[in-house]
C-alpha positions as CSV (number, residue, x, y, z in Angstrom):
1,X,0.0,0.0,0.0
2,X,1.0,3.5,-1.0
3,X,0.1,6.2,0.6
4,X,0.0,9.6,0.0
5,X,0.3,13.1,2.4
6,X,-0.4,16.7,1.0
7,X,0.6,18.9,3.4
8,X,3.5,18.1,6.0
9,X,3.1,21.2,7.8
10,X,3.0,20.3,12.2
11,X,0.5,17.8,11.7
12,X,1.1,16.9,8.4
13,X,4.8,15.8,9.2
14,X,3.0,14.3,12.8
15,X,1.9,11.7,10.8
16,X,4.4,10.7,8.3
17,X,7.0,10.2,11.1
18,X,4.1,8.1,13.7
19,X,3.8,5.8,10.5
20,X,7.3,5.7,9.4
21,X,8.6,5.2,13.2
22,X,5.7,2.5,14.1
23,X,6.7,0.8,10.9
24,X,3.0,0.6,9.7
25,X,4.2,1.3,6.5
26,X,8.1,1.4,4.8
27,X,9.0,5.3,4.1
28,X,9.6,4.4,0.2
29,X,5.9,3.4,0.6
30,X,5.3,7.2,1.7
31,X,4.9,10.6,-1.1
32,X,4.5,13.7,0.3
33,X,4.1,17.0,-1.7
34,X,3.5,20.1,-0.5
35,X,3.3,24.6,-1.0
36,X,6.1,26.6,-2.7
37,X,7.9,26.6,1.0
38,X,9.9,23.8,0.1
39,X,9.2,22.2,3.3
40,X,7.9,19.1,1.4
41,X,11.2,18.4,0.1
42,X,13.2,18.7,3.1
43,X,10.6,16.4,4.8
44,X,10.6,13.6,2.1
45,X,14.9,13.9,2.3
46,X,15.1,13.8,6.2
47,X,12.2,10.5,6.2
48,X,13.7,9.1,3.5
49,X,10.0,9.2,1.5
50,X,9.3,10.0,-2.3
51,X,8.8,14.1,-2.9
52,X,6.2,14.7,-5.7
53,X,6.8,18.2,-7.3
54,X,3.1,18.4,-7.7
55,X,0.0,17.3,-6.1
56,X,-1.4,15.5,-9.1
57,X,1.4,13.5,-9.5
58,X,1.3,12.3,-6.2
59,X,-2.9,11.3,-6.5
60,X,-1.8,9.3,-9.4
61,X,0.5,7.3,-7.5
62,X,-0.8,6.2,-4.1
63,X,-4.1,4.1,-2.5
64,X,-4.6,6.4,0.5
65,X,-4.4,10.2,0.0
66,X,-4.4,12.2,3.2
67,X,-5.3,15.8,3.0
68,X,-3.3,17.6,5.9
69,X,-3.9,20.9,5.0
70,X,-6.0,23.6,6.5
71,X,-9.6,24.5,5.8
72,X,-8.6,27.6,3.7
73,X,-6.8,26.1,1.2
74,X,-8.8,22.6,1.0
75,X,-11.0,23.6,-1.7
76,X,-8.2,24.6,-4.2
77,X,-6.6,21.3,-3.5
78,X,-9.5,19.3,-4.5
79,X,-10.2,21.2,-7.4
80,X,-6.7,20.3,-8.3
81,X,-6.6,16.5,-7.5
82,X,-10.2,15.8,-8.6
83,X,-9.7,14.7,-11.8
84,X,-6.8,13.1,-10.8
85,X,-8.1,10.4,-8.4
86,X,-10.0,6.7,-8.8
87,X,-12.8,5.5,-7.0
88,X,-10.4,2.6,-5.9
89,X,-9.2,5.5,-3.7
90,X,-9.6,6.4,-0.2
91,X,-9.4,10.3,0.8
92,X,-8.7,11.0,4.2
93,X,-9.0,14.7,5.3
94,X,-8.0,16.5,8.4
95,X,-9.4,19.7,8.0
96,X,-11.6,21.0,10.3
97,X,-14.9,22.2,9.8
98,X,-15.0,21.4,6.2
99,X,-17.8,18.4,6.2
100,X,-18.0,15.1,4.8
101,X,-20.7,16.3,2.2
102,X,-18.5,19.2,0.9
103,X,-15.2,16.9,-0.1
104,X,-17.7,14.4,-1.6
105,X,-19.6,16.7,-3.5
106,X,-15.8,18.3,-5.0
107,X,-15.2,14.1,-5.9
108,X,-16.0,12.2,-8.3
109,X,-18.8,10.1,-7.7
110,X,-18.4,7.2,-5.4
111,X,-15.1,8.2,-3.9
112,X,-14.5,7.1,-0.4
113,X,-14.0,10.0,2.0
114,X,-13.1,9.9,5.7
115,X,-12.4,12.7,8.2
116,X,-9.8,11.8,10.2
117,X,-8.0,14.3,12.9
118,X,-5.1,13.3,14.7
119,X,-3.2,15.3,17.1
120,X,0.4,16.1,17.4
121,X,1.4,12.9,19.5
122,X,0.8,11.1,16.6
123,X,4.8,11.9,16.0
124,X,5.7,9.5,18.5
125,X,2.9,6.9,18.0
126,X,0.8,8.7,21.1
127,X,-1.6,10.5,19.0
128,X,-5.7,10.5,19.5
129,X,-7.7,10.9,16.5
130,X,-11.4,11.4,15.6
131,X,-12.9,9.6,12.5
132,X,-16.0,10.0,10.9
133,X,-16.6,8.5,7.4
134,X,-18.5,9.1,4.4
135,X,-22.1,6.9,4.3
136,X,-20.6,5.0,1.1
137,X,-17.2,4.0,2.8
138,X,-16.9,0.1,2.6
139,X,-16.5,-1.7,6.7
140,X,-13.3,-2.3,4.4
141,X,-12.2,1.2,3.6
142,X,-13.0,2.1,7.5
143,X,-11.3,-0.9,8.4
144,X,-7.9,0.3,6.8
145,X,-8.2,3.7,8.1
146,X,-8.8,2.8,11.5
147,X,-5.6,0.3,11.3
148,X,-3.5,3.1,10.1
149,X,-4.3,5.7,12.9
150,X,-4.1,3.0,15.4
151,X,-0.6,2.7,14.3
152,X,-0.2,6.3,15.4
153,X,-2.2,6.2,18.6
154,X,-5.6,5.8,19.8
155,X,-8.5,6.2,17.6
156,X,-12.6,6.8,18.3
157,X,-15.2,6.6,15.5
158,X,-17.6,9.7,16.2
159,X,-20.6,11.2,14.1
160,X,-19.8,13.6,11.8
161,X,-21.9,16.5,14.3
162,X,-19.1,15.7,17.0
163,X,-15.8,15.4,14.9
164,X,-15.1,18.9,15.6
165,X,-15.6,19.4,19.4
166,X,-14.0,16.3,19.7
167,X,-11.0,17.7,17.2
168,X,-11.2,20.4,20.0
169,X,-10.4,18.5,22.5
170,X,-7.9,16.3,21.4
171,X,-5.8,18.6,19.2
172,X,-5.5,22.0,21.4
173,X,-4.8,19.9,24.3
174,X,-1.5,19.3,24.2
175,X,-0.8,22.6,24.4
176,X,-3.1,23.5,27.3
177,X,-1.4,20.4,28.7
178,X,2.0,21.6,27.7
179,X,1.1,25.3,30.1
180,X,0.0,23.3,32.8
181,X,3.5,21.4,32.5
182,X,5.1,24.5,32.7
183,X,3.2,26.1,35.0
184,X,4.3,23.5,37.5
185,X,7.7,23.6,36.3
186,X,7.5,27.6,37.2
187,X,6.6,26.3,40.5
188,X,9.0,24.2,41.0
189,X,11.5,26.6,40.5
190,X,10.2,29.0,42.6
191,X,10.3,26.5,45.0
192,X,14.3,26.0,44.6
193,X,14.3,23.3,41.6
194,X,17.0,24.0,39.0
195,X,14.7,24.4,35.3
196,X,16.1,21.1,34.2
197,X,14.9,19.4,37.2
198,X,11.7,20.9,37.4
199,X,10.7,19.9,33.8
200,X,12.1,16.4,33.8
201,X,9.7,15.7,37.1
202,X,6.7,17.8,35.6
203,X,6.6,16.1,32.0
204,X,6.9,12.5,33.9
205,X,4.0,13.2,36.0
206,X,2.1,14.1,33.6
207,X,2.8,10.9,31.4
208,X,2.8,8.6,34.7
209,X,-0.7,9.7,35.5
210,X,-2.4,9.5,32.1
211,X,-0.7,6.1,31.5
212,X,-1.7,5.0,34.6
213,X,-5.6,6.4,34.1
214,X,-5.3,4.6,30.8
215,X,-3.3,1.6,31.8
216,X,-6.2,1.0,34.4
217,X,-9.2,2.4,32.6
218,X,-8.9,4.6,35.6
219,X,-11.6,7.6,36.1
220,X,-9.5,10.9,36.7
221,X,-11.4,11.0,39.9
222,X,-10.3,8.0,41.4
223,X,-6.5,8.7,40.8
224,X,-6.9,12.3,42.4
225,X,-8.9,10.6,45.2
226,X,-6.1,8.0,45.7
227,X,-3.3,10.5,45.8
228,X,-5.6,12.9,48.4
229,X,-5.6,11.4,52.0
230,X,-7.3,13.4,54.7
231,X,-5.6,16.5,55.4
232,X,-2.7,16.3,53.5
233,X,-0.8,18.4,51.5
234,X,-2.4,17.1,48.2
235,X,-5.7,18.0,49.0
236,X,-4.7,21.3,50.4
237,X,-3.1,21.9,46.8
238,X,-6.7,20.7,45.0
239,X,-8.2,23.2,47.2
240,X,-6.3,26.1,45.6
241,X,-6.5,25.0,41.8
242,X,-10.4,24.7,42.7
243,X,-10.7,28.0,44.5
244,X,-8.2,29.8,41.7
245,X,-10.5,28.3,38.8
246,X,-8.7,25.9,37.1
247,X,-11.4,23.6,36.2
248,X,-13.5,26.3,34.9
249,X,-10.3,27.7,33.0
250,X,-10.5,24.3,31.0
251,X,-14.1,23.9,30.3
252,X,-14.1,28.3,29.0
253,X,-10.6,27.6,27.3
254,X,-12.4,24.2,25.1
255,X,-15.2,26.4,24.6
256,X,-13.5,29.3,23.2
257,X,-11.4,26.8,20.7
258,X,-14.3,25.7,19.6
259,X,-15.9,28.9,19.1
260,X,-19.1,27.8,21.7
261,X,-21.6,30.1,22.6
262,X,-23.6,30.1,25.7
């Protein structure tokens, strides 16, 4: 199987390298083209994949054809490839906000079209991504989509109506994860860690406790409530992340990426 990737921008790139480094698929197996950055070409040389100088020439070549580019420019790009691609193809898209319907209805007839939205994790094979599929995708189709992702990370199948709050919350996390991290790195230090110490022990808590949540099919309650004993010092701490707001921060903070209204 060949696959294809048009755009190797952040997540783009996330992707190529989860496959390439969990060996779901041999790098020669792997074009990428991309914009007049150049980008693409520095990619394909440092993964050792094939470059293609256009994006129609990579369409012509490949089985899968993921579409990591951004809503914006989506359009263009499948008024480019369209005449291009075979309905033995799958499209796989990662925009968001741009719906099933309107990729289908820039295809040719019949084409199988799944949205698919990783997250930056996927680099290292700890991604999360959302997939919603087309109504004529083949158990097939979905089948090989689902095995590819998985290769990346964990995957859920979602309706279409949830892809993107569910994009939301998978793809801008890692960076309100990533403040939190440093957040309690900045604490650290105030506290009389040196920067390297306080980040090596703040990025492995924060791994140790979602692999153990996940690990256990743990509720985040019951791993706070097992690290709380009466009157201690954890608690205490809970208290003041409570009374400053940080739940609330995170519920406003989803909300605003995902442009809710109350």
């Amino acid at each position: 199987m060949k696959i294809g990737i048009i755009g190797v921008g952040h997540l783009g790139s996330a992707i190529l390298q989860g496959l390439i480094t969990s060996q779901y698929v041999n790098a020669q197996d792997i074009l990428v083209s991309g914009g007049k950055s150049g980008r693409a070409k520095q990619i394909a040389a440092q993964f050792d994949c094939h470059f293609c100088i256009n994006n129609r020439e990579l369409v012509q070549q490949v089985d899968v054809i993921i579409l990591a580019v951004i809503p914006q420019i989506l359009p263009k790009i499948l008024e480019e490839i369209s005449s291009a691609i075979s309905q033995e193809q799958i499209i796989i898209s990662t925009a968001a906000s741009f719906t099933l319907a309107q990729i289908v209805n820039s295809l040719p007839l019949n084409v199988a079209v799944i949205r698919a939205i990783p997250n930056i994790p996927s680099k290292v094979c700890q991604g999360m991504t959302t997939i919603s599929a087309a109504s004529n995708v083949s158990l097939k189709q979905l089948e090989l989509v689902k095995q590819l992702f998985s290769a990346i990370g964990k995957i859920a199948i979602v309706e279409e109506n949830k892809l993107d709050i569910s994009s939301t919350v998978t793809g801008c996390s890692p960076a309100y994860v990533a403040l939190f991290i440093e957040a309690l790195a900045d604490a650290g230090v105030y506290a009389g860690l040196s920067r390297e110490e306080a980040y090596l022990m703040s990025k492995q808590a924060v791994l140790g406790a979602a692999s153990v949540l996940l690990e256990h099919d743990m509720l985040p309650a019951e791993l706070k409530d097992g690290v709380c004993s009466p009157g201690g010092t954890t608690i205490r701490g809970i208290a003041q992340l409570e009374k400053f707001g940080l739940r609330n921060a995170v519920i406003e903070a989803v909300k605003a990426s995902a442009k809710i209204k109350d």
